[in-house]
FIKE-373662 format. One record per residue (C-alpha): y, z negated, x. Coordinates in nm, 3 decimals. Each point is the difference from the previous one (the first is absolute). Layout:
N
Y / Z / X
...
! end
This chain:
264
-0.223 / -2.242 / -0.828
-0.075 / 0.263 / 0.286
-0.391 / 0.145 / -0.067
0.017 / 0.249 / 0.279
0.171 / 0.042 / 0.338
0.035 / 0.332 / 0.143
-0.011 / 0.082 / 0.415
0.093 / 0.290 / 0.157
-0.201 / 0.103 / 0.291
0.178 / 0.101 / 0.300
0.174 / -0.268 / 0.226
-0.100 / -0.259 / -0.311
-0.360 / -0.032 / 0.066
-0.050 / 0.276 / 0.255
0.166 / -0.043 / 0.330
0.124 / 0.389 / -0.014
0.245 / 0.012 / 0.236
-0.232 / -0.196 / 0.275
-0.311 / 0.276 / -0.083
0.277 / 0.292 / 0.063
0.169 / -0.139 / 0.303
-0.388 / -0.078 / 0.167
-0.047 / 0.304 / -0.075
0.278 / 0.167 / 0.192
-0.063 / -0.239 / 0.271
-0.330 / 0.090 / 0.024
0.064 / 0.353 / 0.018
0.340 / -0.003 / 0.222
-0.242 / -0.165 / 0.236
-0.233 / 0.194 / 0.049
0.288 / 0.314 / 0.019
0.106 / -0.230 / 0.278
-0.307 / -0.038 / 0.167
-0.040 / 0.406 / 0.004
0.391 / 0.124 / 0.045
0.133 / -0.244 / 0.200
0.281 / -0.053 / -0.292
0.141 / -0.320 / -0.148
-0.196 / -0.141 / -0.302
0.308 / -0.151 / -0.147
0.221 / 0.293 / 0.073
-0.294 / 0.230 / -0.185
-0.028 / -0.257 / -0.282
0.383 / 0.022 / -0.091
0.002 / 0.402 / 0.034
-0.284 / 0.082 / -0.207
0.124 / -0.225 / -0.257
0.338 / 0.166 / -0.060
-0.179 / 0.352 / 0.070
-0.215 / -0.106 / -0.310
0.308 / -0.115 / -0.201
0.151 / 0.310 / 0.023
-0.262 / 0.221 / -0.086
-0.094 / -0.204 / -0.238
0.316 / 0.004 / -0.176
0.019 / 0.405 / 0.058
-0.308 / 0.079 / -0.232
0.041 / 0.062 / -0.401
-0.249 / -0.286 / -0.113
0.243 / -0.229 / 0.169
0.186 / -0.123 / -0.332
-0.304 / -0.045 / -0.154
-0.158 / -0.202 / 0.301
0.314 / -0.229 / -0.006
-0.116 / -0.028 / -0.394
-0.332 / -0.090 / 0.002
0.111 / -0.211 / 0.279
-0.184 / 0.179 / 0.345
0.161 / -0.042 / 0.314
-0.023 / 0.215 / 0.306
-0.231 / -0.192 / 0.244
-0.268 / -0.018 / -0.333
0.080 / 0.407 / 0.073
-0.147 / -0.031 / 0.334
-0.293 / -0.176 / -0.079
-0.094 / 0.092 / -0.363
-0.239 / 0.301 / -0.164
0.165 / 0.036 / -0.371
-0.332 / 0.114 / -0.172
0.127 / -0.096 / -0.333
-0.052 / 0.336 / -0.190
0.217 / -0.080 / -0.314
0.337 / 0.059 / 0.086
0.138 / 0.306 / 0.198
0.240 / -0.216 / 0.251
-0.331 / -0.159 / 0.135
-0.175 / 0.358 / 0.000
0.268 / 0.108 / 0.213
0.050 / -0.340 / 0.212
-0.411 / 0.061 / 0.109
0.119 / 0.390 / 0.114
0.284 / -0.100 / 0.203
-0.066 / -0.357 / 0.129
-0.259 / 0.104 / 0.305
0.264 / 0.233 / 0.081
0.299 / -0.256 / -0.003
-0.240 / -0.291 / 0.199
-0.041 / 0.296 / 0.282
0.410 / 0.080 / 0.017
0.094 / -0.382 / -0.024
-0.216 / -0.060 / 0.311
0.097 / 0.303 / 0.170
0.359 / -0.035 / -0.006
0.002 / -0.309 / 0.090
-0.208 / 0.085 / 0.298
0.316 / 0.228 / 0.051
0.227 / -0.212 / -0.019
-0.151 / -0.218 / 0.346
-0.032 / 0.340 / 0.136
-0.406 / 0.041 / -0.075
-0.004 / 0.411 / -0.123
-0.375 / -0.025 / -0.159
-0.103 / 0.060 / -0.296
-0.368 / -0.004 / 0.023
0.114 / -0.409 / 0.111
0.158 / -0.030 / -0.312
-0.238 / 0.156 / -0.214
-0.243 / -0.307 / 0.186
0.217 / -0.281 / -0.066
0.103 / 0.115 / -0.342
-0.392 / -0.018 / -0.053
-0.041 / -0.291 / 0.221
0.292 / -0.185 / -0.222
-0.226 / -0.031 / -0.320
-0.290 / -0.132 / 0.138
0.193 / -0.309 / 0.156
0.187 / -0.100 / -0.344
-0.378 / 0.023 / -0.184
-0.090 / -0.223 / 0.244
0.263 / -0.270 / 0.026
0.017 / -0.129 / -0.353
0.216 / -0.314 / 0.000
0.021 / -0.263 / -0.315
0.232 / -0.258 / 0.003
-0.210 / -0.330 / 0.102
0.140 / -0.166 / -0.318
-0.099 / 0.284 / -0.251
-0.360 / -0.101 / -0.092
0.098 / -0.384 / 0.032
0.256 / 0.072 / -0.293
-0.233 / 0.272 / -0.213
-0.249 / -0.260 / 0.005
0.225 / -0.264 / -0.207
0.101 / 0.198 / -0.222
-0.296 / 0.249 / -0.082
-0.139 / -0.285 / -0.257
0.319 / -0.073 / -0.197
0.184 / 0.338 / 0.017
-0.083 / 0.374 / -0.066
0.106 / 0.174 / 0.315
0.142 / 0.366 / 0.007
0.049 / 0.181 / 0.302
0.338 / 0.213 / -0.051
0.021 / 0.255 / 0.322
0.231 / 0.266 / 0.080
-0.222 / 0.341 / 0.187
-0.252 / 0.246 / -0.035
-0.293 / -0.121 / -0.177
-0.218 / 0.171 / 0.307
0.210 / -0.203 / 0.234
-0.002 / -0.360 / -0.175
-0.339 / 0.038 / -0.112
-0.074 / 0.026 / 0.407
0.188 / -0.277 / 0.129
-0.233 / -0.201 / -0.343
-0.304 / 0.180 / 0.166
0.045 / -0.133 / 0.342
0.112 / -0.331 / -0.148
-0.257 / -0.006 / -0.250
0.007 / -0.367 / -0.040
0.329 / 0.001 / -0.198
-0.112 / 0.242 / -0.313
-0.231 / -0.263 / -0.111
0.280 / -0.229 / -0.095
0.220 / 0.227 / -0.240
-0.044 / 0.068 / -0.361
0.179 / 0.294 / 0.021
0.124 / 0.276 / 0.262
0.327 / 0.177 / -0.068
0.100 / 0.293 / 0.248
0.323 / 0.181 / -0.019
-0.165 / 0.343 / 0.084
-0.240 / -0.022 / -0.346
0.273 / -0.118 / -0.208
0.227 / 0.255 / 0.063
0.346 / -0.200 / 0.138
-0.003 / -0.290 / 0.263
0.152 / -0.352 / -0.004
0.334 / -0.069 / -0.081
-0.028 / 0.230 / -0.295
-0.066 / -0.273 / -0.260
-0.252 / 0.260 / -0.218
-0.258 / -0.128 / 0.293
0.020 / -0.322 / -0.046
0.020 / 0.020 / -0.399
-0.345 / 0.244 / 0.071
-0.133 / -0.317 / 0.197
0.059 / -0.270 / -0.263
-0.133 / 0.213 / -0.273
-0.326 / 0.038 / 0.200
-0.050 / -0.328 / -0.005
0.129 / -0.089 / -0.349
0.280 / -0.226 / 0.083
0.338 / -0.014 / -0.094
0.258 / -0.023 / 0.283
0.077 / -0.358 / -0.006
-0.351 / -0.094 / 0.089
0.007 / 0.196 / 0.322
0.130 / -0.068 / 0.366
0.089 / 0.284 / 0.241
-0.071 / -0.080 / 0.368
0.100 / 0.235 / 0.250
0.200 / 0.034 / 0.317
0.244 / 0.320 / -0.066
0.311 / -0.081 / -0.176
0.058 / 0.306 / -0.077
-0.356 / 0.120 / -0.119
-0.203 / -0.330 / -0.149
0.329 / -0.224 / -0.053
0.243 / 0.253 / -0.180
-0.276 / 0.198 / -0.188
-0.150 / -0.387 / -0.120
0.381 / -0.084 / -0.094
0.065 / 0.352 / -0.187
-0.346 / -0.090 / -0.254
0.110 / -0.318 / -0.022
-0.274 / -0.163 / 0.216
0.054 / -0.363 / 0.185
-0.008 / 0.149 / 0.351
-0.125 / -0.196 / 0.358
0.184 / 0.162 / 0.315
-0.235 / -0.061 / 0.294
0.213 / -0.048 / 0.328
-0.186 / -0.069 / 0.242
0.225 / 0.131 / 0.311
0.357 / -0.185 / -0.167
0.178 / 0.385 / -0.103
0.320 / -0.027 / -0.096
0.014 / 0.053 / -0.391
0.153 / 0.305 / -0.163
0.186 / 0.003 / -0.368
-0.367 / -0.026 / -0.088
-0.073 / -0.300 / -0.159
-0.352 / -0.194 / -0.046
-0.068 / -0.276 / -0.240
-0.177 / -0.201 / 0.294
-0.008 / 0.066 / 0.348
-0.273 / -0.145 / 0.274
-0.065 / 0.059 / 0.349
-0.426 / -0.076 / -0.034
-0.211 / 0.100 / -0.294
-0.109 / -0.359 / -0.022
0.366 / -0.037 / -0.171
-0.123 / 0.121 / -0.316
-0.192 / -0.313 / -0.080
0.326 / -0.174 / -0.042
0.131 / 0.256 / -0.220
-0.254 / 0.041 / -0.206
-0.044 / -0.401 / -0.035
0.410 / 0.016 / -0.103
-0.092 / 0.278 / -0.291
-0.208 / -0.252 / -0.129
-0.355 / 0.163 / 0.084
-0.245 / -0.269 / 0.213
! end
């Protein structure tokens, strides 16, 4: 009998990847508009520019832990004051936004880094203001928010999630419970997360459901606790060794799934 369903956030409910690429259009625009450079071309450079820098800084095995990727990097304060990583993340991320920016200015030939410095400012702005939530999300919380608990499972900074809820405050009211990666201490897949999650809300793991669209975060980490996992694949990814107990391509799939479990 499943009692509770957990989500994770990003690219589940949240349209992540949508807010961050908006947001680089937004800004590669208006880098156009002033330089006379390629938006595109900009787009592409300052996003490897920001992987490798990224990857270059110490915190990086614990971002890939707690589960925080670069772009979050460029957007994202880290005032979470309990762990050193994040302490250090808040001292060196307005740093990193500027050289991300600025080299990839560089790399179209644009030698300015007071224009980096404004688009690595400007960058922010746009992703706080072009939240996107899949069109199906509240359809779906609003089924199941009278016969389930509901647990939000995310991988980040607690700073960072809890802003993306802020400017989406319309999905907090739905969830019993909030679980971020960043407070606990290790990220999805380890399966001490998810065993944290059902303990929170009193349930032993047969009576929960793990929806989520990473195979390799929500799916294996569901699988390792021994959690009935959803994959969410929306855009038809090939699958890797990864295997989930159901897969659907619309959150609207889980009313068939939970019907077959036996719940009404």
């Amino acid at each position: 009998m499943i009692k509770a369903i957990f989500f994770d956030l990003d690219d589940t409910l949240l349209w992540d990847q949508k807010s961050i690429k908006e947001a680089f259009v937004a800004t590669c625009k208006y880098a156009e508009e002033q330089k006379g450079i390629d938006h595109n071309q900009l787009e592409e450079a300052v996003r490897e520019a920001a992987r490798n820098l990224y990857s270059s800084y110490e915190f990086y095995p614990f971002t890939q832990m707690i589960g925080i990727n670069p772009f979050e990097g460029l957007w994202g304060n880290f005032l979470d004051p309990h762990h050193d990583n994040f302490k250090k993340m808040k001292e060196v991320v307005p740093g990193y936004r500027k050289d991300a920016w600025t080299t990839g200015l560089k790399t179209l030939g644009v030698d300015d880094p007071d224009f980096g410095f404004e688009l690595a400012e400007r960058f922010p702005q746009e992703r706080r203001n072009l939240p996107f939530v899949y069109e199906e999300t509240f359809q779906i919380l609003d089924v199941l928010k009278d016969n389930y608990q509901l647990l939000l499972l995310t991988n980040g900074s607690p700073d960072l999630q809890n802003t993306k809820l802020a400017i989406t405050p319309e999905l907090v009211p739905y969830f019993d419970q909030i679980v971020i990666s960043g407070d606990f201490g290790r990220g999805k897949p380890d399966p001490s997360i998810f065993e944290h999650a059902l303990s929170r809300m009193s349930i032993q793991k047969d009576e929960a459901i793990m929806v989520g669209d990473n195979l390799m975060t929500d799916i294996l980490g569901a699988n390792r606790a021994g959690i009935k996992s959803v994959w969410i694949n929306r855009h038809n990814k090939e699958r890797n060794e990864v295997i989930p107990t159901y897969e659907i391509k619309h959150l609207e799939g889980l009313h068939n799934i939970l019907e077959e479990l036996g719940n009404k």
